[in-house]
Legacy VTK file of the C-alpha trace (Angstrom):
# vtk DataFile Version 3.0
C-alpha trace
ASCII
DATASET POLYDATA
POINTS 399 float
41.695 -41.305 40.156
38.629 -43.497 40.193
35.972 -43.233 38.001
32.175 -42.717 40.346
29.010 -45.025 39.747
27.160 -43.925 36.481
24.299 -42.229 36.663
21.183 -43.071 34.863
20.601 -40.561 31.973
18.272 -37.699 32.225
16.721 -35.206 30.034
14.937 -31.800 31.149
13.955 -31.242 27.517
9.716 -31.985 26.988
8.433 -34.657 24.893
5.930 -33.662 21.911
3.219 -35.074 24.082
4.360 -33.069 26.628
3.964 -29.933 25.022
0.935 -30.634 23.727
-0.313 -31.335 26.830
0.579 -28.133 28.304
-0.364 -25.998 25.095
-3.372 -27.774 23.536
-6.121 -25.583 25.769
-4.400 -22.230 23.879
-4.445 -23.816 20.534
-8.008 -25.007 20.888
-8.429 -21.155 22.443
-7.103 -19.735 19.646
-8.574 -21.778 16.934
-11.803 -21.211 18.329
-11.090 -17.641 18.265
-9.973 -17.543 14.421
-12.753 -19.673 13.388
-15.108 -17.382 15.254
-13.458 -14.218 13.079
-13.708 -16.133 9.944
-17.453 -16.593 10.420
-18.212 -13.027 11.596
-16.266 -11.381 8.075
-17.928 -13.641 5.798
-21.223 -12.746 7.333
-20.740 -9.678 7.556
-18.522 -8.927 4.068
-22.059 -9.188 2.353
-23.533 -6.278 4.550
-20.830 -3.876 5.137
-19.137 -1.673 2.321
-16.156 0.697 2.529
-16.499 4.176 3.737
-18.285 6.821 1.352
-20.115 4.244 -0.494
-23.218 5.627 -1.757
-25.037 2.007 -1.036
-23.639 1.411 2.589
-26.428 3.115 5.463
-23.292 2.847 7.683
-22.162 6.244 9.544
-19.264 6.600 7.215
-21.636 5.321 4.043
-23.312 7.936 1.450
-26.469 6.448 1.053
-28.293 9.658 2.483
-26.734 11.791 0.007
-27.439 9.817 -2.866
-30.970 9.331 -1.640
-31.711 13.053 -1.543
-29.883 13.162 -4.764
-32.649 10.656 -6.288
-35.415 12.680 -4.696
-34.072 15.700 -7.186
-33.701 13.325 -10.246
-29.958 12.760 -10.282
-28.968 9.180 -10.777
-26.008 7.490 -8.801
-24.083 5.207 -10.481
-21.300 3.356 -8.704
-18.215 2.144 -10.814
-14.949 0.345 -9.468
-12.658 0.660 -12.578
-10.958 3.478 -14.276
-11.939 2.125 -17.729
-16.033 2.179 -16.480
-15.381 5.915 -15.166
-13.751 7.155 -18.305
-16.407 5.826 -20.458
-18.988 7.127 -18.155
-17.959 10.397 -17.839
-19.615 13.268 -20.411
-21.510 16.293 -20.400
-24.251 15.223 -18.559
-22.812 13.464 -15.569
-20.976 14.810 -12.296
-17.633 12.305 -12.080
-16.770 11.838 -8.248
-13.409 10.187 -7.352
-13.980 9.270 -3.985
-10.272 8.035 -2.828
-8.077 9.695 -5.557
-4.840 9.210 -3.985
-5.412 4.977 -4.500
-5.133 5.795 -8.038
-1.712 5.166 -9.502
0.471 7.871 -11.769
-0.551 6.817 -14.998
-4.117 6.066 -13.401
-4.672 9.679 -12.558
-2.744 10.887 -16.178
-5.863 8.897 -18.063
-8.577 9.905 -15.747
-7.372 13.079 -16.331
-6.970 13.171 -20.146
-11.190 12.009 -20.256
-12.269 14.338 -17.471
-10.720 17.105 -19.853
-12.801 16.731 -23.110
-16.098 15.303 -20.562
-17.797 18.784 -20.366
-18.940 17.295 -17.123
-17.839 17.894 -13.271
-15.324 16.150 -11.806
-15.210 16.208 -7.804
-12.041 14.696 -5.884
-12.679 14.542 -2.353
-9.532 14.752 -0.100
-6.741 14.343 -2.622
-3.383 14.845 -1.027
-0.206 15.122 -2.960
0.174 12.229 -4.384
-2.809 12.992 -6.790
-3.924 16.295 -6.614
-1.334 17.781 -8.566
-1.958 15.007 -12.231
-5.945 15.695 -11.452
-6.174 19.051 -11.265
-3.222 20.828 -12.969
-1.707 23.891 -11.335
-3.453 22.786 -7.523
-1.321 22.169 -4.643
-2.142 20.286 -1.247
-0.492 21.820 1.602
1.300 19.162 3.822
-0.650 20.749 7.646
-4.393 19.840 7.422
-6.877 22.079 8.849
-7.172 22.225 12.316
-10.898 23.027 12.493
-13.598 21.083 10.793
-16.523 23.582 10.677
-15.668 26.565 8.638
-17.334 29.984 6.696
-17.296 29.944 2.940
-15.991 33.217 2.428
-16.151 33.427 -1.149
-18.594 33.749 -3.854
-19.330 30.522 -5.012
-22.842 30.573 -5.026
-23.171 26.984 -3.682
-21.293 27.852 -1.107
-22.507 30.959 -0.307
-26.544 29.413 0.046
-24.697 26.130 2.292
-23.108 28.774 4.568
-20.983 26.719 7.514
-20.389 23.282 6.611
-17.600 20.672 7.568
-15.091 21.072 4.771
-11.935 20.699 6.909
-9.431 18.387 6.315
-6.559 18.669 3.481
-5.710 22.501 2.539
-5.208 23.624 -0.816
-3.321 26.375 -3.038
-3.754 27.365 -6.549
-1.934 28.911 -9.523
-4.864 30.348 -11.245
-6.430 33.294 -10.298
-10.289 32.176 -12.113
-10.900 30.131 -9.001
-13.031 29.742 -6.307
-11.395 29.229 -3.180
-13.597 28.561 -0.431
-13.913 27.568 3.234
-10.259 28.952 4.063
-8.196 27.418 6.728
-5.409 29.768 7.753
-5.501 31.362 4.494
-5.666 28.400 2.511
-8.633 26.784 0.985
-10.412 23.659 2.006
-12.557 23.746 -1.383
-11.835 24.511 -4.678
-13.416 24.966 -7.396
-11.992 25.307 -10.963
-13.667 26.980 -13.963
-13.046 24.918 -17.677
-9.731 25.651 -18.731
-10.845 25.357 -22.729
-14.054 25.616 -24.377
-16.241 22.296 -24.201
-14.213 21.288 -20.965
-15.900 20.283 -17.546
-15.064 22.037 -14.063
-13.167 20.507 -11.476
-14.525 20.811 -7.736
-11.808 19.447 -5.112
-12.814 19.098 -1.896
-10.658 18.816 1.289
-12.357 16.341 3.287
-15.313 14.135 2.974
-17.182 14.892 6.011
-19.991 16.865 4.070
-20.914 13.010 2.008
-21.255 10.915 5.332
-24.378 9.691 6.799
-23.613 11.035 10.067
-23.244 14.216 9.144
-25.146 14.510 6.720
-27.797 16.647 8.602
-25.058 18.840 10.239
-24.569 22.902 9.374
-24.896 23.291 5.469
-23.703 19.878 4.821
-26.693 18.539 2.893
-27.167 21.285 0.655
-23.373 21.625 -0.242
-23.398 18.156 -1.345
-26.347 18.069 -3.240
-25.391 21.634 -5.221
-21.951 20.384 -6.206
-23.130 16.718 -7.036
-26.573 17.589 -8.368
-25.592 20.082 -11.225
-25.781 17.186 -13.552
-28.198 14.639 -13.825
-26.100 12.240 -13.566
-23.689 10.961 -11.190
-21.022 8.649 -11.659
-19.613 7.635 -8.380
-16.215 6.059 -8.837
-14.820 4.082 -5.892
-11.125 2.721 -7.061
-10.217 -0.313 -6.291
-7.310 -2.202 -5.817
-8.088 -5.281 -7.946
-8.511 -2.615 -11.089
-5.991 -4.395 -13.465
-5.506 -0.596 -14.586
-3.574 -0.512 -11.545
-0.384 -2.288 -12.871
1.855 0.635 -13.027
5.990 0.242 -12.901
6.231 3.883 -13.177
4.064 5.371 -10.435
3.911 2.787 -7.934
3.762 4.489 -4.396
6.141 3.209 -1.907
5.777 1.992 2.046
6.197 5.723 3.132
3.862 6.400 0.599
0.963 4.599 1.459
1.304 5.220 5.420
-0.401 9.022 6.174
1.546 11.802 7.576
-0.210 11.549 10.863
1.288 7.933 11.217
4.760 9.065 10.638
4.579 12.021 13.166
3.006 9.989 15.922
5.625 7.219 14.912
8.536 10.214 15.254
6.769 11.320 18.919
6.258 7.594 20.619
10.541 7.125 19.629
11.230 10.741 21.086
8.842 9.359 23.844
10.753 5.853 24.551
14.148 7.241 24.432
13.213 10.279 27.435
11.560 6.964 28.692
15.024 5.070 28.726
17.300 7.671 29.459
14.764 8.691 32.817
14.940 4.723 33.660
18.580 4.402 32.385
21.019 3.511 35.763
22.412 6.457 37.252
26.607 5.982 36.857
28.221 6.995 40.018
30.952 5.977 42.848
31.521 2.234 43.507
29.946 1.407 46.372
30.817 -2.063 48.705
28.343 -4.398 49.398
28.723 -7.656 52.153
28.894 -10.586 50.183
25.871 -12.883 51.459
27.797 -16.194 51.573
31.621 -15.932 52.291
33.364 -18.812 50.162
37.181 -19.764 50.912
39.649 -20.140 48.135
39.999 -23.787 49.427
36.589 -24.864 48.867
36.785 -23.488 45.294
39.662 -25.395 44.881
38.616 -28.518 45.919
35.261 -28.199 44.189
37.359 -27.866 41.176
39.822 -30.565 42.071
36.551 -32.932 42.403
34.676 -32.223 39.132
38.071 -33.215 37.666
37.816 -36.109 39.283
34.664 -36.992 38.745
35.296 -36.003 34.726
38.283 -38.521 34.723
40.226 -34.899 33.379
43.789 -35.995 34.479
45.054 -34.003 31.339
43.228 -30.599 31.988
44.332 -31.287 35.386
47.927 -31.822 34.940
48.037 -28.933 32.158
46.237 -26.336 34.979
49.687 -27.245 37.275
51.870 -26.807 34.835
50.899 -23.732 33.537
50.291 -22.150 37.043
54.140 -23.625 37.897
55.052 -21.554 34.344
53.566 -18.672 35.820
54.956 -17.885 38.857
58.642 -19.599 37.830
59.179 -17.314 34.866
59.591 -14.111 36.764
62.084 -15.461 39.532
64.483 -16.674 37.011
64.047 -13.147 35.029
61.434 -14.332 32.560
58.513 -12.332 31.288
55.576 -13.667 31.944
54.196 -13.108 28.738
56.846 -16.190 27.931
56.402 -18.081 30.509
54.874 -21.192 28.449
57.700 -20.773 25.425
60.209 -23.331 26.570
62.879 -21.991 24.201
62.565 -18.955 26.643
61.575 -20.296 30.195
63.856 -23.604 30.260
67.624 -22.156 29.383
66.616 -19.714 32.075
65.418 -22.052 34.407
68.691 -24.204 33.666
70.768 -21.537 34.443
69.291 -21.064 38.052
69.628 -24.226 39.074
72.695 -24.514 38.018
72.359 -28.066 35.227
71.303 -30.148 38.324
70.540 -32.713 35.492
66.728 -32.546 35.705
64.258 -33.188 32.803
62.732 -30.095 32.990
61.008 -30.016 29.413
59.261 -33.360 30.432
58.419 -31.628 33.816
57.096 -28.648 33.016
56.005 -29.308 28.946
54.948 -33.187 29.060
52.368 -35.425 28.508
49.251 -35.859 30.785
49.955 -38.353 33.040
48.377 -41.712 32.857
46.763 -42.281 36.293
45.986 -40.844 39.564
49.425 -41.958 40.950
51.338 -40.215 38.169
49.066 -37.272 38.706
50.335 -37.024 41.840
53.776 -37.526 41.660
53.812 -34.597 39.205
52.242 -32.315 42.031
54.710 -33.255 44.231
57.716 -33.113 41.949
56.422 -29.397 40.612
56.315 -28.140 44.425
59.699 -29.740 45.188
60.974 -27.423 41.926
59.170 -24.433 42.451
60.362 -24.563 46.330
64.059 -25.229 44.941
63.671 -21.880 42.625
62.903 -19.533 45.721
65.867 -20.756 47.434
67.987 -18.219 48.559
LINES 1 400
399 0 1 2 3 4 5 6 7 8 9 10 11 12 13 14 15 16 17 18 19 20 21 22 23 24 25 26 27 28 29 30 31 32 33 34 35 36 37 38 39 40 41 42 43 44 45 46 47 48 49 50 51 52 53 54 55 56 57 58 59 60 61 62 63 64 65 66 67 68 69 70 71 72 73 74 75 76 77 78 79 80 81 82 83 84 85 86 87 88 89 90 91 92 93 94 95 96 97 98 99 100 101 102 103 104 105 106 107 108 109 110 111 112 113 114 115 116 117 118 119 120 121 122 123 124 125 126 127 128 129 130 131 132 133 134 135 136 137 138 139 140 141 142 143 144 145 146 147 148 149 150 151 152 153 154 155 156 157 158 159 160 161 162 163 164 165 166 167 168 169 170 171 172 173 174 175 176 177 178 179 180 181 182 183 184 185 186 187 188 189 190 191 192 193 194 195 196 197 198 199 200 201 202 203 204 205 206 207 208 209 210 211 212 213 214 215 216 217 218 219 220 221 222 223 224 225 226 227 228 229 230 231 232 233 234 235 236 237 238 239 240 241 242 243 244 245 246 247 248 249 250 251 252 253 254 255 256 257 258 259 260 261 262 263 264 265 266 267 268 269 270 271 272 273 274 275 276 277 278 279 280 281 282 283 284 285 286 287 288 289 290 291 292 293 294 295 296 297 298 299 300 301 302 303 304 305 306 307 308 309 310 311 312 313 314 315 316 317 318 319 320 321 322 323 324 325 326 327 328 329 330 331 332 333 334 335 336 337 338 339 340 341 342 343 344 345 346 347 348 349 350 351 352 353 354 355 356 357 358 359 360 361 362 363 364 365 366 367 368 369 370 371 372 373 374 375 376 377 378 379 380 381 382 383 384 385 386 387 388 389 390 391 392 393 394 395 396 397 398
């Protein structure tokens, strides 16, 4: 076998210029587009507060509230930390937690221990389970929120009752005690509470489904405004705490909420419905299993041509050994069952070569050397190998 001309060495694999020849528009694209975000949040992070902030005129801000509020005389005061909102709180003022369920465990234990003794009001606008139950004792959030946002007070809070309709949807409530107001029912269940001190010289606790009643944009809708301003205007002062997450208060090894915990229960049913949704999705797509069906084959290829287009990339590898071993195992093959071999021994020469022996009869032939050797050491030898495995297999199907 002779060896063909080398070829020169090639490489489909791109340089680093390459690539960055192909890719640079995108990165520039993309930079472009980062650097663009970067500037729009930092000029805009000045401007722009989170939702029910009393100083933000944004549709979700409070600033309407609390300007009505200062039209009546009640001061707003806006605190980020639960050590400012415990010392703030006190006969005089109206304490409103405005995201109560950010608050860790032991967070909502202290807040709750100085909201107590205050005298004052404390109002927790949509607290769900994870808080309700530490900030107002004996209160407990149903897991279904309302389904309607606009609802009838039907009770006899007086605040209420002068509001009339107002948007108080949103997380449900249920309650132990029997003193308290439960208002604005859902399906039976309360979307605002209020509860009377529990001990002489203690405050009452308002808690309030949802906070649609404190945003600028609906501010001026149904009773809205004047249900606001009645439960935050009692006092003439208002302490408006808005928790944050950089409160070092917030360390807590005990309470510290979990993934699951910090996603809403909406997010987990829609999560539960688009995986119901992708597997009818997969199983309507999925391939139908049914009878075997023949096709024409496009090309018809002999067995010869696959042979010899084997026989050449041998060649052309120099692979005399892989060569020489595919004959001999293929001579293996089909000898071990004419001389009563298994086939699953057919390449054990303690078990094909006696046999083989036998047959023939001790005609004196190296069979071990023909059939178990070592590669041959040129094309010539290759070939005389071929020629002296047909001559043997030809000799074992002799009658």
């Amino acid at each position: 076998m002779t060896s063909g001309a080398t070829l020169p060495a090639t490489s489909t694999s791109p340089t680093v210029r390459q690539l960055w020849t192909h890719t640079r528009g995108i990165v520039l694209a993309l930079a472009v587009l980062l650097v663009g975000a970067v500037a729009i949040a930092a000029v805009r992070s000045n401007s722009r507060h989170d939702a029910l902030d009393p100083r933000s005129a944004d549709p979700l801000g409070s600033r309407a509230v609390s300007a009505l509020l200062a039209d009546r005389g009640v001061s707003t005061r806006v605190v980020t930390t639960l050590d400012a909102a415990r010392a703030a709180a006190g006969p005089q003022s109206t304490l409103l937690v405005a995201a109560p369920d950010r608050l860790t465990h032991r967070q909502q234990s202290e807040l709750h221990s100085a909201t107590a003794r205050s005298g004052g009001r404390t109002v927790l606008v949509a607290a769900g389970s994870w808080s309700v139950g530490r900030l107002a004792p004996g209160v407990t959030a149903d897991p279904a929120t309302s389904a309607r946002s606009t609802l009838s007070p039907r009770c006899d809070l007086p605040a209420a009752r002068r509001a009339g309709t107002a948007d108080t949807g949103g997380i449900r409530y249920t309650t132990r005690r029997t003193d308290a107001d439960a208002c604005y029912p859902s399906a039976r269940l309360a979307t605002l509470l209020r509860l009377p001190p529990a001990t002489s010289g203690s405050g009452d606790t308002v808690v309030l489904g949802a906070p649609d009643i404190l945003y600028n944009k609906r501010l001026d809708e149904q009773g809205n405004a004047s249900l606001a301003l009645q439960l935050l205007g009692s006092r003439p002062h208002l302490i408006w705490y808005l928790p944050s997450l950089s409160d070092t208060s917030a360390t807590d090894d005990g309470g510290r909420k979990g993934l699951l915990d910090l996603l809403p229960s909406g997010w987990l049913w829609a999560t539960l419905q688009l995986f119901i949704a992708a597997a009818l999705a997969a199983l309507w797509r999925a391939r139908r299993l049914g009878p075997l069906v023949p096709e024409q084959l496009l090309v018809v290829v002999r067995a010869s041509e696959t042979v010899e287009g084997r026989a050449r990339l041998y060649r052309k590898a120099d692979a005399r050994d892989r060569a020489a071993a595919a004959l001999r195992s293929t001579t293996r093959t089909r000898l071990a069952p004419l001389v009563g071999v298994p086939v699953a021994q057919a390449h054990a020469p303690e078990a094909l070569l006696p046999a083989l022996s036998a047959h023939l009869q001790g005609d004196g032939r190296d069979l071990h050397t023909l059939l178990f050797g070592s590669p041959p050491g040129d094309d010539a030898a290759l070939i005389a190998l071929t020629d002296q495995l047909d001559a043997l297999e030809r000799e074992v199907r002799r009658p």
